[in-house]
DSSP file (Angstrom, degrees, kcal/mol; ACC not computed):
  #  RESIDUE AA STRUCTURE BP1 BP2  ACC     N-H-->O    O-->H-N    N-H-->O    O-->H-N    TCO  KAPPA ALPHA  PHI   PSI    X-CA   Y-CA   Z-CA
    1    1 A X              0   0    0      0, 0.0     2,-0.5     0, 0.0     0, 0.0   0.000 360.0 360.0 360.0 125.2  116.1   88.0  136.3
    2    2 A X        -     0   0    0      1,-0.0     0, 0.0     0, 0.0     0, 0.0  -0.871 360.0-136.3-105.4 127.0  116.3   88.7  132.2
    3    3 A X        -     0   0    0     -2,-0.5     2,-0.4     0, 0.0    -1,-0.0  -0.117  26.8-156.1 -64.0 173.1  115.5   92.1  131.7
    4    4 A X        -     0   0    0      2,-0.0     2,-0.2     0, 0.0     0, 0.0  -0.970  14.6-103.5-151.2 150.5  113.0   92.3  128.7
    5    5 A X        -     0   0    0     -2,-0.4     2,-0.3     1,-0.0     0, 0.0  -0.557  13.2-137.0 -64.7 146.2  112.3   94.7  126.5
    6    6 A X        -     0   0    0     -2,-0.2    -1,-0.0     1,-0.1    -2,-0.0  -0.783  35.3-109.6-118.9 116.3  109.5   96.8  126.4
    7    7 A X        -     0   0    0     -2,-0.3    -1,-0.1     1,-0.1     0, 0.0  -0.165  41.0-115.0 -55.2 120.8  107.9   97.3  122.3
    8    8 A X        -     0   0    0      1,-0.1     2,-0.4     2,-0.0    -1,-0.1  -0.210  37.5-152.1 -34.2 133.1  108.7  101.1  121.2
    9    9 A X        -     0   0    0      0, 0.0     2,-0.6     0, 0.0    -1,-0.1  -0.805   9.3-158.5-111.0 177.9  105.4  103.1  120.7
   10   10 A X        -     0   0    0     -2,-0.4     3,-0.1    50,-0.1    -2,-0.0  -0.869  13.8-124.8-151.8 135.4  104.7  105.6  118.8
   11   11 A X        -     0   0    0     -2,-0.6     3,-0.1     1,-0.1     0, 0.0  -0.098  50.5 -76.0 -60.2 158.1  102.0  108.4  118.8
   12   12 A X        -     0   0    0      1,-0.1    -1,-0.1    49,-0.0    49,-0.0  -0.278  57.3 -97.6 -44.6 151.2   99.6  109.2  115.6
   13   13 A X        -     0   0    0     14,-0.1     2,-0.2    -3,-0.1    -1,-0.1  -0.449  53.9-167.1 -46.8 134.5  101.4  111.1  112.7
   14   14 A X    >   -     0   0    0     -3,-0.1     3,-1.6    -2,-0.0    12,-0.4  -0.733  37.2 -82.6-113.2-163.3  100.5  115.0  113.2
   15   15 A X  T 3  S+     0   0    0      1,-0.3    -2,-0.0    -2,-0.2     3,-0.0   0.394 121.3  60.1 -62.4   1.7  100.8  117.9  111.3
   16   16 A X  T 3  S+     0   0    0      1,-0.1     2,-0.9    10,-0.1    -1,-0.3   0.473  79.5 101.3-122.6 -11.8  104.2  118.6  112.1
   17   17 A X    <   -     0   0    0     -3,-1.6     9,-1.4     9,-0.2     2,-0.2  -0.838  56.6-160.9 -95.7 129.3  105.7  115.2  110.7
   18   18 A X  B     -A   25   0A   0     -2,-0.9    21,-0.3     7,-0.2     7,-0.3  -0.492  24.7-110.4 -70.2 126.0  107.1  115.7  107.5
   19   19 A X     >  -     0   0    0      5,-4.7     4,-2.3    -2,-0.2    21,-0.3  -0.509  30.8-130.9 -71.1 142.8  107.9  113.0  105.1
   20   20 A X  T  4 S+     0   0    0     19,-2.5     3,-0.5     1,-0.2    20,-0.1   0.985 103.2  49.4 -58.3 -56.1  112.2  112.5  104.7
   21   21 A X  T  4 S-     0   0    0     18,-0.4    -1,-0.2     1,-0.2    19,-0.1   0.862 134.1  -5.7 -95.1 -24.1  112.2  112.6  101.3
   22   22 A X  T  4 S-     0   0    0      2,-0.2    -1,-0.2     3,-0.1    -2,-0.2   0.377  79.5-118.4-138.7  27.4  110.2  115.6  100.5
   23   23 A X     <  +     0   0    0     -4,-2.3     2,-0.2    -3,-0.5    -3,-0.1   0.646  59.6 139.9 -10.9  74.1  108.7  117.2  103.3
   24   24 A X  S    S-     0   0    0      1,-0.2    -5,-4.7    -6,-0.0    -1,-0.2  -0.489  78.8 -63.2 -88.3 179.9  104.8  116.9  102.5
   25   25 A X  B     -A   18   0A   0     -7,-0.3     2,-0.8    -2,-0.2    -7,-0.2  -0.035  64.1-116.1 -67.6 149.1  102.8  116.1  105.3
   26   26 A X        +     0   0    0     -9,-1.4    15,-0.3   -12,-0.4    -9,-0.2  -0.809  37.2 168.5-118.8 116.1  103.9  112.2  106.6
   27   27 A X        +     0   0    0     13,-0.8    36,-3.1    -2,-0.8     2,-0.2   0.464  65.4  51.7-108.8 -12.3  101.2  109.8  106.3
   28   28 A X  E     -BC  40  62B   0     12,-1.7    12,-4.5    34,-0.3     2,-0.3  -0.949  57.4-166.9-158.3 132.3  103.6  106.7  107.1
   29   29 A X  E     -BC  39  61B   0     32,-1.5    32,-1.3    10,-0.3    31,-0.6  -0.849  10.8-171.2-131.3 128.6  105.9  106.1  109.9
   30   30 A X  E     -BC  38  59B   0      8,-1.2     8,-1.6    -2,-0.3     2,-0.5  -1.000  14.8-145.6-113.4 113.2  108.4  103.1  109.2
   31   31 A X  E     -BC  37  58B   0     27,-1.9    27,-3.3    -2,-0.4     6,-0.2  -0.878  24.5-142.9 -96.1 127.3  110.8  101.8  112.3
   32   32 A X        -     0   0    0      4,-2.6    24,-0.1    -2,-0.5    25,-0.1   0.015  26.7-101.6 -55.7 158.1  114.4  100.5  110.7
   33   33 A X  S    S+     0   0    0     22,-0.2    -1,-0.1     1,-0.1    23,-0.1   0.916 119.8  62.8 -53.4 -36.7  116.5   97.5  111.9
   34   34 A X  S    S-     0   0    0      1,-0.2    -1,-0.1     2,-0.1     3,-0.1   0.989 116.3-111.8 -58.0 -44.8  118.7  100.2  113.6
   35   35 A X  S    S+     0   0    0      1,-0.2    -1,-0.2     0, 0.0    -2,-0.1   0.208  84.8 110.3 166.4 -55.0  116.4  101.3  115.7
   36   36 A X        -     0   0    0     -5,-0.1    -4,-2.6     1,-0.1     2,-0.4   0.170  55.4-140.2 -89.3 169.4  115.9  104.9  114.1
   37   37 A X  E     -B   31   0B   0     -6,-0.2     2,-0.3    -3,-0.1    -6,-0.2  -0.986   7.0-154.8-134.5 154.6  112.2  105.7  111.9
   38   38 A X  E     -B   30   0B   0     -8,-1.6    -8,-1.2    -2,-0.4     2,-0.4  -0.997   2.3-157.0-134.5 143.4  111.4  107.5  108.9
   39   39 A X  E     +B   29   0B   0     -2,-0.3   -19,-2.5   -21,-0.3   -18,-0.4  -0.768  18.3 166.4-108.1 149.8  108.1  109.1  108.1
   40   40 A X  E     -B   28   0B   0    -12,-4.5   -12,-1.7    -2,-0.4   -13,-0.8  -0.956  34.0-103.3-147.8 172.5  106.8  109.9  104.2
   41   41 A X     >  -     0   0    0     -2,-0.3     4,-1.1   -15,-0.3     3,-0.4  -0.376  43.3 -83.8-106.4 171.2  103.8  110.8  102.9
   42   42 A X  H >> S+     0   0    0      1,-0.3     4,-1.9     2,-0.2     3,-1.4   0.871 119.2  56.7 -57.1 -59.0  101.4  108.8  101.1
   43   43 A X  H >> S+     0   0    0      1,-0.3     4,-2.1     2,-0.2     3,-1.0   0.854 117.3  28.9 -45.3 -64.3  103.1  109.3   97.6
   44   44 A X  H 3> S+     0   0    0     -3,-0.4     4,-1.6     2,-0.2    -1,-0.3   0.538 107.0  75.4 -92.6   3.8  106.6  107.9   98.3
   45   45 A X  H << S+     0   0    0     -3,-1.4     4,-0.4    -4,-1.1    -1,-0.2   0.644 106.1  34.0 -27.3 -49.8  105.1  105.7  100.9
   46   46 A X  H << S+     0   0    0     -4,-1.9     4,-0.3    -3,-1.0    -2,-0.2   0.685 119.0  58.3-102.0 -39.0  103.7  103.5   97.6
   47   47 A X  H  < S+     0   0    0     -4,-2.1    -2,-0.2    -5,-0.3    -3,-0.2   0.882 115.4  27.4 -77.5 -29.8  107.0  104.4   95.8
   48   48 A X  S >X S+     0   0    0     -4,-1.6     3,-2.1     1,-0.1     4,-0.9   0.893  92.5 108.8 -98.4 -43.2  109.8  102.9   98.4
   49   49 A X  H 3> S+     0   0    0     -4,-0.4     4,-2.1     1,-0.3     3,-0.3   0.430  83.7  39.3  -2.8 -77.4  107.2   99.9   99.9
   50   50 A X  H 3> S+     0   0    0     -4,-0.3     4,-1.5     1,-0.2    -1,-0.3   0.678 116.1  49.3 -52.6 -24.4  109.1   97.1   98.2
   51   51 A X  H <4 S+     0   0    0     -3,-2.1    -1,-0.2     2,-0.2    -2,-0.2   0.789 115.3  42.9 -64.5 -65.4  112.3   98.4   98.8
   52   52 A X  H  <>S+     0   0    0     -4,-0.9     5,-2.5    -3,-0.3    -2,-0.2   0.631 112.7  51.7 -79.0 -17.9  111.5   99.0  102.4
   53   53 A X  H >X5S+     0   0    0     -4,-2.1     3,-5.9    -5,-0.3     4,-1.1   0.952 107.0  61.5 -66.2 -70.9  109.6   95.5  102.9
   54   54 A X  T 3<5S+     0   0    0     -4,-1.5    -2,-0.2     1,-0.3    -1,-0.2   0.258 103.7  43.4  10.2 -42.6  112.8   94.2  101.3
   55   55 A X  T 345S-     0   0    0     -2,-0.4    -1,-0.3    -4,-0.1   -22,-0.2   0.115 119.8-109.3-111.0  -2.2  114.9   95.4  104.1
   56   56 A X  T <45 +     0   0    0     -3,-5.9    -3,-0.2     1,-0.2    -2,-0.2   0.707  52.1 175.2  48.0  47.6  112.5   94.3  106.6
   57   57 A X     << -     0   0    0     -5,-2.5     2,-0.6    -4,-1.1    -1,-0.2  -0.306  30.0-131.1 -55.0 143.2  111.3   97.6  107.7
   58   58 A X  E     -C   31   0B   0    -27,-3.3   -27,-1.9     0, 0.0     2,-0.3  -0.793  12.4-146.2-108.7 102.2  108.5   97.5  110.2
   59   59 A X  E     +C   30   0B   0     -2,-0.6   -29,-0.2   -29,-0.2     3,-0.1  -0.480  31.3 163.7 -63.8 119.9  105.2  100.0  109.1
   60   60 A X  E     +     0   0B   0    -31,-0.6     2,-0.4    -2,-0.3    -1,-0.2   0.671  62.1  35.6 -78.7 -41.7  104.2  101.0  112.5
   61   61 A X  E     +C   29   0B   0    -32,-1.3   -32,-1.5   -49,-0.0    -1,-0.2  -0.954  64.3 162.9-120.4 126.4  101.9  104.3  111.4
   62   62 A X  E     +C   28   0B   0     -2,-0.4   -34,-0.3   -34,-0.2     3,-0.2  -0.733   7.4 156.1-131.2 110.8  100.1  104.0  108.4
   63   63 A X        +     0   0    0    -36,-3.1   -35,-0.1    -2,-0.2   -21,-0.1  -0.239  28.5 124.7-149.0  53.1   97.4  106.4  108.0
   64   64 A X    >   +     0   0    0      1,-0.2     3,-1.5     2,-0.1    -1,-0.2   0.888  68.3  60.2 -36.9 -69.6   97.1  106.4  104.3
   65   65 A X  T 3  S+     0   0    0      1,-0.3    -1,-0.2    -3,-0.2    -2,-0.1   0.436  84.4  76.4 -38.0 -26.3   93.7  105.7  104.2
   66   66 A X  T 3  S+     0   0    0    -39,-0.2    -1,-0.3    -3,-0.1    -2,-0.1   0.399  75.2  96.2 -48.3 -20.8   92.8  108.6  106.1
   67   67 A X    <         0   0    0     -3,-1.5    -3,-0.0     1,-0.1   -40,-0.0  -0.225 360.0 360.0 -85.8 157.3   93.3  110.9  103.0
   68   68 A X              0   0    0     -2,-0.1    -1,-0.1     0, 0.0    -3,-0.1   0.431 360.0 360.0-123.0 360.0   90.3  111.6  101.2
């Protein structure tokens, strides 16, 4: 039998995740190659994007749009 993995989930963003780089409120949840995720808020969200495509980040949470 090959085991298989089962896709990570992950809950909505709340108030209590903080964006890494400056801890406002975390509007976008990224899972790394490694494994590991980092969340940022809208602002450096739109500032690291290429960076983080680049590196073949996967956006899991995005809930930019949400903002008014």
């Amino acid at each position: 039998m090959t085991p298989t993995l089962s896709p990570t989930t992950f809950e909505p963003l709340t108030a209590y995740d903080r964006c890494d780089r400056c801890g406002a409120q975390g509007r976008v949840r990224v899972l790394l190659l490694s494994g590991s995720d980092l969340v940022f808020c809208g602002h450096h969200a739109r500032e690291y994007d290429a960076k983080l495509r680049d590196l073949g980040v996967e956006i899991i949470v995005d809930e930019t749009a949400t903002v008014s």
